[in-house]
KEDOFI-684342 format. One record per residue (C-alpha): y, z, x; residue in one letter. Coordinates in steps of 0.05 Angstrom, whole numbers, plus 5000, padded with zeros to 4 digits. Example, Ala and Ser with C-alpha at 12.3 -4.5 7.8 and 13.67 -1.06 7.14 Angstrom:
// residues 2
491051565246A 497951435273S 
***
This chain:
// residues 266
075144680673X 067944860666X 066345460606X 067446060652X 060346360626X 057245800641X 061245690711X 058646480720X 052046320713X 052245800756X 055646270808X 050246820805X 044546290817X 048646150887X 049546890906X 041646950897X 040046350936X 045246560995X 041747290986X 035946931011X 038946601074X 042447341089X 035647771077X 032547251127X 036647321177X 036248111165X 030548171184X 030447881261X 038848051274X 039648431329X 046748811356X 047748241420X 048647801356X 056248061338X 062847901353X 069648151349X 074947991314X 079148511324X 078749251342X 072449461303X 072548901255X 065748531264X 063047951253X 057647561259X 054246811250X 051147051180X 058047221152X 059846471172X 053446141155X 054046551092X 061146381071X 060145621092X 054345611041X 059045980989X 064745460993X 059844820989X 057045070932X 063845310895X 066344610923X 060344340871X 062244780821X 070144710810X 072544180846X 079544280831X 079445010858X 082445230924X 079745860970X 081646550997X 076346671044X 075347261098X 071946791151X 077446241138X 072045711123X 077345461080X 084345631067X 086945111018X 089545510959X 091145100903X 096845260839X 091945360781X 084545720817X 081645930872X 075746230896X 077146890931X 070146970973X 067447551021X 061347251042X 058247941079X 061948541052X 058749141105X 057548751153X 058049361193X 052849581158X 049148981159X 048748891236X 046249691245X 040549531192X 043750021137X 042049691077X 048649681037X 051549131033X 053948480986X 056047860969X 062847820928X 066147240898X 071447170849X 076246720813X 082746710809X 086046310757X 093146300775X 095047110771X 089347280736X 081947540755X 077547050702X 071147170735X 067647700785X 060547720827X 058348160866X 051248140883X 048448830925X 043048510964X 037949020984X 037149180919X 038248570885X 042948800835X 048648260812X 053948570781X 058448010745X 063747970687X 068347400661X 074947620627X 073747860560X 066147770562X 063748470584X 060848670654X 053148650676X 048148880720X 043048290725X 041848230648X 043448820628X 050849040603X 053449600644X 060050120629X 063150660660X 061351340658X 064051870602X 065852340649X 072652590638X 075552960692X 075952980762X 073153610765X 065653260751X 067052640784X 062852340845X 068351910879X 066951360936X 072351230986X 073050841053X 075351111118X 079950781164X 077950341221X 082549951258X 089450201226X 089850941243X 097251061231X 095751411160X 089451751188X 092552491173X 094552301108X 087952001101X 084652781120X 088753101079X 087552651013X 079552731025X 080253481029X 084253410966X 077853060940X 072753500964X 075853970939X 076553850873X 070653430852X 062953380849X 063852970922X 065952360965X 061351890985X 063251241033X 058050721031X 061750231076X 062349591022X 068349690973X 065749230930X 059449560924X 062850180909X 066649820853X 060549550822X 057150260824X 064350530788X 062749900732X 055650250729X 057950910716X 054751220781X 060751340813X 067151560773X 072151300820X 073351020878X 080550910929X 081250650987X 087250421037X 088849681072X 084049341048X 084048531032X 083648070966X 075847890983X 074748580989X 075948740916X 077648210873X 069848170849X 068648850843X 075348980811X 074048540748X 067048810747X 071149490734X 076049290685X 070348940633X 065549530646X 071949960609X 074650240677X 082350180703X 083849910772X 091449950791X 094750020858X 097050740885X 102950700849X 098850600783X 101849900778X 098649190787X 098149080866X 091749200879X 089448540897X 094848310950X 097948940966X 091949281007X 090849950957X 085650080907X 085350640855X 079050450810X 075950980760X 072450990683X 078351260652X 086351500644X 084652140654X 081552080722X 085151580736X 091252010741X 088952510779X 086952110829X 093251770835X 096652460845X 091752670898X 093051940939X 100451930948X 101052251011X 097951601031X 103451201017X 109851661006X 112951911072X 
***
């Protein structure tokens, strides 16, 4: 296998150039555009033209390496990596011309995040990390923030939007929230709102069913930057097991997990 910094640089370069494509196509998209694939889950050619660019140029990069995509452009997963890619993360976003939005890509190398990009593309901000090399925002190195309680957190979330069945626990864990910290803000790309936690602009951030190419970027981004990232249960299923708990530190990270269990426990 490649160097992984090297192999990271080499991803970033792609993320700008298929930044380029996406901006493009930003700017003349209009709503007759979408489609559906499912109740409120939308799609649209971008997100496929997007990902097919993504996989070619992985393909390039690590041979050897299967893929996790969220547009299924390819689903051979392989024993040793894999590429876990969203190629449009806010795409709702995207298609109502709110400028939040990203590009994440990770890999996988067997169990273990090695490398995470996501690239915010309005801004232009790519936030990457490899394991054990730190995390970045462009050039510059990035950490969570020093804040140490809840109390004086800003903490991003996402709301449900297809899966309601946990919408009243849902209510009742944001009033939790707003209650007892500086706010709760939900940009509508949960890798984006892991990136910003890396930064140290937001303090933590949860959120319920979501998938592997939602977070697995942003989630090593986290961890290098000096945050934690577990599941609810403040164990190690966050990246197949559809719950995120992400924050800059123990402290906050347990109060959080006490405010989300009525999520999860009946």
């Amino acid at each position: 296998m490649a160097d992984v910094s090297s192999l990271r640089d080499q991803v970033t370069a792609l993320t700008a150039q298929v930044r380029t494509f996406i901006q493009a196509e930003a700017a003349q998209f209009d709503m007759s555009k979408m489609e559906r694939k499912g109740f409120n889950d939308l799609v649209s050619y971008v997100d496929k033209q997007a990902e097919q660019q993504l996989v070619e140029g992985l393909q390039k990069l690590l041979p050897e390496a299967g893929f996790i995509t969220e547009e299924g452009t390819s689903s051979v997963q392989k024993d040793e990596y894999n590429w876990i890619i969203d190629p449009l993360d806010g795409t709702t976003n995207f298609i109502h011309g709110l400028p939040v939005y990203s590009i994440s890509v990770a890999l996988l190398q067997r169990e273990e995040l090695v490398l995470g990009v996501v690239h915010e593309l309005n801004q232009d901000e790519c936030f990457h990390a490899v394991k054990g090399g730190g995390a970045f925002c462009n050039q510059e190195r990035i950490s969570v923030s020093q804040v140490g309680s809840l109390a004086d957190a800003l903490i991003a979330t996402g709301f449900p939007y297809h899966d309601f069945n946990k919408m009243q626990n849902y209510l009742q864990v944001l009033g939790r929230f707003m209650q007892n910290s500086h706010g709760v803000r939900r940009l509508g790309s949960a890798a984006v709102d892991l990136a910003y936690v890396a930064a140290g602009r937001f303090e933590g951030f949860f959120e319920f069913n979501l998938n592997p190419w939602d977070v697995a970027g942003g989630a090593l981004i986290v961890q290098e930057a000096g945050g934690i990232v577990t599941d609810f249960k403040g164990e190690n299923g966050y990246l197949f097991g559809r719950q995120i708990c992400a924050s800059n530190g123990q402290a906050i990270q347990q109060e959080m997990l006490t405010l989300t269990e009525p999520i999860w426990k009946e």
